[in-house]
TORVO-137765 format. One record per residue (C-alpha): x, y, z. Coordinates in Angstrom, 1 decimal, padded with zeros to 4 digits. Example, Ala and Ser with C-alpha at 12.3 -4.5 7.8 and 13.67 -1.06 7.14 Angstrom:
2
> px,py,pz
> 012.3,-004.5,007.8
> 013.7,-001.1,007.1
END
This chain:
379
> px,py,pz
> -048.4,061.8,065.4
> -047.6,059.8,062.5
> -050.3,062.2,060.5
> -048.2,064.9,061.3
> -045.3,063.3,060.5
> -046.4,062.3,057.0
> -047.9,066.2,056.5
> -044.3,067.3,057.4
> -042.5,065.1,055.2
> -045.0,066.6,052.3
> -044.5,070.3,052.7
> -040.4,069.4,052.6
> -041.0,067.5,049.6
> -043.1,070.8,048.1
> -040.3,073.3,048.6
> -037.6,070.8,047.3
> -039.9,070.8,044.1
> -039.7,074.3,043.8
> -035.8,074.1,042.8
> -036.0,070.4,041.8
> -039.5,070.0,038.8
> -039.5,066.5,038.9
> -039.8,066.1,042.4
> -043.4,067.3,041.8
> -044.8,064.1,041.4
> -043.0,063.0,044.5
> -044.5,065.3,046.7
> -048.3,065.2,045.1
> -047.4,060.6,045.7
> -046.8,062.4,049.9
> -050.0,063.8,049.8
> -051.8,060.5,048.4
> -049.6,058.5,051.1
> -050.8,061.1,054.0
> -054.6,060.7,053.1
> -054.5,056.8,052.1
> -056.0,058.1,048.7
> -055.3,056.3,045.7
> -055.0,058.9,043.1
> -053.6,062.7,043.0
> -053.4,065.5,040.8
> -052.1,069.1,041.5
> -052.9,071.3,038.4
> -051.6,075.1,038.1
> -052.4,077.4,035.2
> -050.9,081.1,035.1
> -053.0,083.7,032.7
> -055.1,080.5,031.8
> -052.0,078.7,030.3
> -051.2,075.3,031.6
> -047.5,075.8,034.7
> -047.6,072.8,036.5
> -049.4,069.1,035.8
> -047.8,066.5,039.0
> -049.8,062.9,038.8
> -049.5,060.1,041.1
> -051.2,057.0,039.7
> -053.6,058.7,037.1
> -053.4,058.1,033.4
> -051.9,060.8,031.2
> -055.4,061.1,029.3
> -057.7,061.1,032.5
> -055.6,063.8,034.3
> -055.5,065.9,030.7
> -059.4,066.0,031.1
> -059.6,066.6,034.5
> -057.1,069.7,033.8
> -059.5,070.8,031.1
> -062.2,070.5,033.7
> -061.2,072.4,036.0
> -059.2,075.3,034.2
> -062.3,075.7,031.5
> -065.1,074.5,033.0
> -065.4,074.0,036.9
> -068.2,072.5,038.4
> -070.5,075.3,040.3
> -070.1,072.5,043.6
> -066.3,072.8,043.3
> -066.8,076.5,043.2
> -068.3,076.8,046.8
> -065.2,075.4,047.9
> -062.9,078.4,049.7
> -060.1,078.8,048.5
> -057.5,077.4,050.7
> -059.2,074.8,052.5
> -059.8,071.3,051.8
> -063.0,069.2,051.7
> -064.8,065.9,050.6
> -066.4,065.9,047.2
> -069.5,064.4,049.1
> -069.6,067.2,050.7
> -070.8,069.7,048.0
> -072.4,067.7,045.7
> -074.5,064.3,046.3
> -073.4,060.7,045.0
> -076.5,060.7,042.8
> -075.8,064.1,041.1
> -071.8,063.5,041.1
> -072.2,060.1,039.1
> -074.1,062.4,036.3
> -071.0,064.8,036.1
> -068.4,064.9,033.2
> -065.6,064.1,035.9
> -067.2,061.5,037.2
> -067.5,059.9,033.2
> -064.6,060.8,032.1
> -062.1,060.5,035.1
> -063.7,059.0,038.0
> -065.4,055.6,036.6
> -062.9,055.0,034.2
> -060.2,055.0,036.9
> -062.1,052.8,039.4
> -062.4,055.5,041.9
> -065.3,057.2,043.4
> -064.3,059.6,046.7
> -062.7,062.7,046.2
> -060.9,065.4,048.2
> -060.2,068.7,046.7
> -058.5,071.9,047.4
> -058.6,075.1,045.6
> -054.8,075.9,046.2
> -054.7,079.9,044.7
> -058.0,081.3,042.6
> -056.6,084.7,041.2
> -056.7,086.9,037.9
> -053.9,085.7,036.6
> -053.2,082.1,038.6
> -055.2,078.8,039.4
> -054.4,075.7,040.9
> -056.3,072.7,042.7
> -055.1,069.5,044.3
> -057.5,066.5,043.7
> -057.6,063.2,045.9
> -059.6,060.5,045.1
> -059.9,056.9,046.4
> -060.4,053.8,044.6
> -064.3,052.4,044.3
> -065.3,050.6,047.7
> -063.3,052.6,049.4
> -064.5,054.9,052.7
> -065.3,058.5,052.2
> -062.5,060.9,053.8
> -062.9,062.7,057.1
> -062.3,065.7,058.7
> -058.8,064.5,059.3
> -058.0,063.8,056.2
> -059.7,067.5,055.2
> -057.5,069.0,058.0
> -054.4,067.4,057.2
> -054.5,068.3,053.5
> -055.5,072.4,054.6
> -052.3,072.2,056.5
> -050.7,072.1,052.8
> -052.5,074.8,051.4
> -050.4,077.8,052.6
> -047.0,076.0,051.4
> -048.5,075.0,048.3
> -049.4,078.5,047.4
> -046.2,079.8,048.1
> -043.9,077.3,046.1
> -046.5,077.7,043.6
> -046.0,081.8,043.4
> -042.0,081.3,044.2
> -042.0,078.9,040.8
> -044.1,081.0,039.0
> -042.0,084.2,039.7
> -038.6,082.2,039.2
> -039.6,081.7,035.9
> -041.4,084.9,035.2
> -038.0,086.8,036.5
> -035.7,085.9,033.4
> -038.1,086.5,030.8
> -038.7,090.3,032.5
> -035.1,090.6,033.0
> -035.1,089.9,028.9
> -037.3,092.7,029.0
> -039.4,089.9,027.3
> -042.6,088.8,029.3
> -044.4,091.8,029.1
> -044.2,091.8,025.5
> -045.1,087.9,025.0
> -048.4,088.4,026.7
> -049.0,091.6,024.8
> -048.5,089.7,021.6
> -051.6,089.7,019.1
> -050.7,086.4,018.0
> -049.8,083.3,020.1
> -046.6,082.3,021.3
> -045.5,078.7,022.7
> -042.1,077.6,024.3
> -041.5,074.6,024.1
> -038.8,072.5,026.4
> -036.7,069.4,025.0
> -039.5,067.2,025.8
> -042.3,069.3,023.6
> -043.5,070.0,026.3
> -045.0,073.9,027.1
> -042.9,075.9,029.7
> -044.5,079.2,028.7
> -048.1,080.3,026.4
> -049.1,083.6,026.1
> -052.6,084.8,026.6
> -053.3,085.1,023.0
> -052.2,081.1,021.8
> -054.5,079.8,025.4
> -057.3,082.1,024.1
> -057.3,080.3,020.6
> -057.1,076.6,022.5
> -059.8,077.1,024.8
> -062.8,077.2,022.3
> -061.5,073.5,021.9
> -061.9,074.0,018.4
> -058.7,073.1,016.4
> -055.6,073.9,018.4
> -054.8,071.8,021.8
> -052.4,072.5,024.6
> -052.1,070.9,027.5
> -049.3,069.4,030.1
> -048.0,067.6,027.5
> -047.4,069.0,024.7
> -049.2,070.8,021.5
> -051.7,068.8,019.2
> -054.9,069.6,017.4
> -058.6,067.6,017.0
> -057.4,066.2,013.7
> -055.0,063.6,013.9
> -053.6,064.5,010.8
> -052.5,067.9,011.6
> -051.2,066.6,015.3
> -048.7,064.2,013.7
> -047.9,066.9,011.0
> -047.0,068.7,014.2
> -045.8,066.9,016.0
> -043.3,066.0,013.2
> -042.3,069.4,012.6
> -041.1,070.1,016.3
> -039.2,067.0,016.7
> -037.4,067.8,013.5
> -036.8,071.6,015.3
> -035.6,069.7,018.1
> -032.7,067.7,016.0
> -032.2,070.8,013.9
> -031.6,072.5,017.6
> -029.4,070.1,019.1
> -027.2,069.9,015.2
> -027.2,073.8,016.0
> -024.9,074.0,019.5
> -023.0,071.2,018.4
> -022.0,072.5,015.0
> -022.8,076.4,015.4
> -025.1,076.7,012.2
> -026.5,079.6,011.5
> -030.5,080.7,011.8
> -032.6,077.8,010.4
> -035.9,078.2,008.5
> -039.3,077.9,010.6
> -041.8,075.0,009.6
> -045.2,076.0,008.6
> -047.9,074.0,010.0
> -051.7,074.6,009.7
> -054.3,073.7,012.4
> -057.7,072.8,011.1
> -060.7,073.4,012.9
> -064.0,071.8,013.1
> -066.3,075.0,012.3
> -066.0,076.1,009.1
> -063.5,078.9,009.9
> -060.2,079.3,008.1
> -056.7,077.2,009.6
> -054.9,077.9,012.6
> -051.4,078.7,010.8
> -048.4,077.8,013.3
> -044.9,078.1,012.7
> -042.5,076.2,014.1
> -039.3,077.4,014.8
> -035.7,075.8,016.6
> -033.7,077.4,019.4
> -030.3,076.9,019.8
> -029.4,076.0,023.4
> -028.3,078.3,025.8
> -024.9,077.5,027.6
> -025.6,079.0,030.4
> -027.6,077.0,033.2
> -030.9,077.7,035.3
> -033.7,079.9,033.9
> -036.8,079.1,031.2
> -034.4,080.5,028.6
> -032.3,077.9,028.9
> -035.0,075.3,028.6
> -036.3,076.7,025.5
> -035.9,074.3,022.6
> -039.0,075.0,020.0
> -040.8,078.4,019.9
> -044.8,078.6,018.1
> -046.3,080.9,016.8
> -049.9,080.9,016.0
> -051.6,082.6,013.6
> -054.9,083.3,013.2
> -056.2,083.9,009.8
> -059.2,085.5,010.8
> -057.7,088.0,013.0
> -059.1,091.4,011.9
> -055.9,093.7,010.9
> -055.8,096.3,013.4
> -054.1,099.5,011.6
> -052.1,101.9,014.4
> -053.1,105.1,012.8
> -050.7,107.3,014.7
> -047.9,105.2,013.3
> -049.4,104.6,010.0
> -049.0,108.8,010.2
> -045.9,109.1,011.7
> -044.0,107.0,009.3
> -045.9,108.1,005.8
> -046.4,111.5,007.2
> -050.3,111.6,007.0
> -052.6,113.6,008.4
> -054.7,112.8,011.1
> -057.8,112.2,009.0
> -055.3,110.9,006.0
> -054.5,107.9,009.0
> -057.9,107.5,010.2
> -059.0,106.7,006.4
> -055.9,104.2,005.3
> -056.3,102.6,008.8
> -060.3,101.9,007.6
> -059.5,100.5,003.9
> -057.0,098.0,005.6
> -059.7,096.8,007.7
> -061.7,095.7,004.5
> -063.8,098.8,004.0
> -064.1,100.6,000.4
> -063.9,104.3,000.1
> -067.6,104.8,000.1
> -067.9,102.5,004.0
> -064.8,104.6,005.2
> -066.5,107.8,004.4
> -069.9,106.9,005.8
> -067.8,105.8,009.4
> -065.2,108.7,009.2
> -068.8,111.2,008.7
> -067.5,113.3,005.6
> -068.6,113.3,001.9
> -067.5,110.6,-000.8
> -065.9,112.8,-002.8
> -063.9,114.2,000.3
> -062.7,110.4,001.0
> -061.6,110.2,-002.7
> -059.1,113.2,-001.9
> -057.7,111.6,000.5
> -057.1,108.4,-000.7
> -055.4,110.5,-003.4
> -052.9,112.4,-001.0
> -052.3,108.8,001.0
> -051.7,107.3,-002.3
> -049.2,110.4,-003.2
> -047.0,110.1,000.0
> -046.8,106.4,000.1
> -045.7,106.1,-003.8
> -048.9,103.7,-004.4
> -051.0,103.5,-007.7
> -054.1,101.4,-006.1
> -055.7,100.5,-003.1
> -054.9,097.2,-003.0
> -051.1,098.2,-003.4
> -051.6,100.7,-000.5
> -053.8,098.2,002.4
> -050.2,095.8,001.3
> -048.4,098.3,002.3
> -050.2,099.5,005.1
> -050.4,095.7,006.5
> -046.4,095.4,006.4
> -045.7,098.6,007.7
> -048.7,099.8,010.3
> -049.8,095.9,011.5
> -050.4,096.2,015.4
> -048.9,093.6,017.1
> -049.1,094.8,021.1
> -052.4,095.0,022.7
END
């Protein structure tokens, strides 16, 4: 009875999260108070972007690699697990074989623990989430109670998890906004007053999961090189005054802060600027928690031309398109002409016309042109 009770008083405290954040933490310190664990961690990422991080009694840096863990590399054991229903670590892997794990090294020992209990809250295309139990070292191994009791939570935290998701997902559609942020070719980060992510498109977690150079987590944004994290991290806490000087003295648009990423291959800097938002004054809503927006740019990113608007706007032929869209991709005349199957001296007569109707003398003048005026920027 007093199981049940303690199960109860959990799914409350899950749907009071949903409308109240910070109660997070409260409800995920339930759930380690309903299985006499010592430690919890509910994770939630939404097209691979950290949503949700709620701790209860782990330290910041041990749940940040646990959430790496599990959102970019999870264990085949943890795998096996269906989705929806709880059960012991010892269960799917053996204590010999779990002790030789990068949890276990990086989360587990340092913490003092050693059982676990973990449940695979959602696993879909665009949304993950896990709950993870452990127990301090000495301590018994959980049950089938304790397995039970926690599957009980499952269905209720799926659905505050998809109620959050889609309360925050509704303003930026009814901006008419969240399709195009996760169509973006280059990344995009909001920040709330805290520095801490509320929203990151596909494009920014793509460039932060080769762990190479830019970071993101719960937290906030940093990179491998100290250096370039406090140069950061420096540059959105100025945003965040200039932000708050903005509503209180109605300034007009500030200049973004350019910030560069270094990585540890010998690839060229991640370029991020960093730009302030002026408070909403209206209440609710991730737009009016937005406080810093980044975007990321890579460098390296190969300049996709959209021919049929290269055409439209310079009034070019089909072919005319097809050949300025392959000389601001970094081929010569001679490359374009091999890949567009005609003769060199064919190419040459239309680089001439192109040239003609966009009132350019060279072809470095024209792939300039063509970069500020035919760039695709929507997948």
């Amino acid at each position: 009875m007093v199981r049940l009770e303690q199960v109860h008083i959990a799914i409350q405290l899950i749907y009071d999260a949903v409308l109240s954040p910070q109660r997070w933490n409260e409800a995920v310190a339930q759930m380690v108070a309903m299985t006499n664990s010592d430690r919890g961690f509910l994770c939630a990422t939404q097209f691979g972007a950290p949503m949700l991080a709620a701790v209860c009694g782990l330290e910041h840096e041990r749940a940040s690699a646990l959430q790496q863990e599990l959102q970019n590399r999870l264990p085949d054991w943890m795998k096996n697990i269906p989705t929806g229903l709880a059960r012991r670590q010892s269960s799917g892997i053996s204590d010999c074989d779990f002790k030789r794990t990068y949890i276990y090294r990086e989360v587990v020992e340092p913490e003092r623990m050693f059982y676990g209990l973990i449940l695979p809250v959602a696993r879909q295309r665009d949304r993950e989430s896990y709950l993870t139990l452990g127990r301090r070292l000495g301590a018994t191994d959980y049950d089938q109670e304790d397995e039970f009791a926690t599957t009980l939570l499952a269905s209720h935290l799926s659905a505050a998890l998809s109620i959050r998701s889609r309360l925050a997902g509704a303003e930026l559609r009814d901006n008419g906004a969240f399709d195009i942020l996760t169509r973006l070719e280059f990344g995009v980060i909001l920040l709330d007053k805290n520095a801490c992510p509320l929203f990151v498109n596909p494009y920014a977690e793509k460039l932060s999961s080769t762990n190479d150079g830019l970071m993101i987590s719960h937290r906030g944004v940093s990179s491998l090189v100290l250096e370039d994290t406090s140069k950061l991290r420096a540059a959105i806490a100025s945003a965040l005054r200039v932000g708050a000087a903005q509503r209180k003295t109605d300034m007009g648009p500030c200049r973004a802060v350019r910030c560069y990423i270094r990585r540890r291959s010998s690839r060229l800097p991640l370029v991020i600027r960093v730009v302030p938002v002026k408070p909403l004054d209206s209440a609710g809503g991730i737009g009016s928690l937005v406080r810093v927006v980044l975007f990321v740019l890579d460098p390296e990113r190969s300049a996709e031309i959209d021919p049929p608007v290269v055409a439209e706007t310079f009034s070019l032929t089909r072919r005319e398109s097809e050949l300025a869209a392959l000389l601001a991709r970094g081929n010569n005349v001679a490359q374009a002409a091999a890949q567009m199957h005609i003769g060199l001296e064919t190419a040459r007569g239309y680089l001439k016309s192109v040239q003609g109707k966009t009132q350019t003398h060279h072809q470095g003048e024209l792939v300039s042109l063509l970069l500020r005026g035919g760039l695709q920027v929507l997948r």
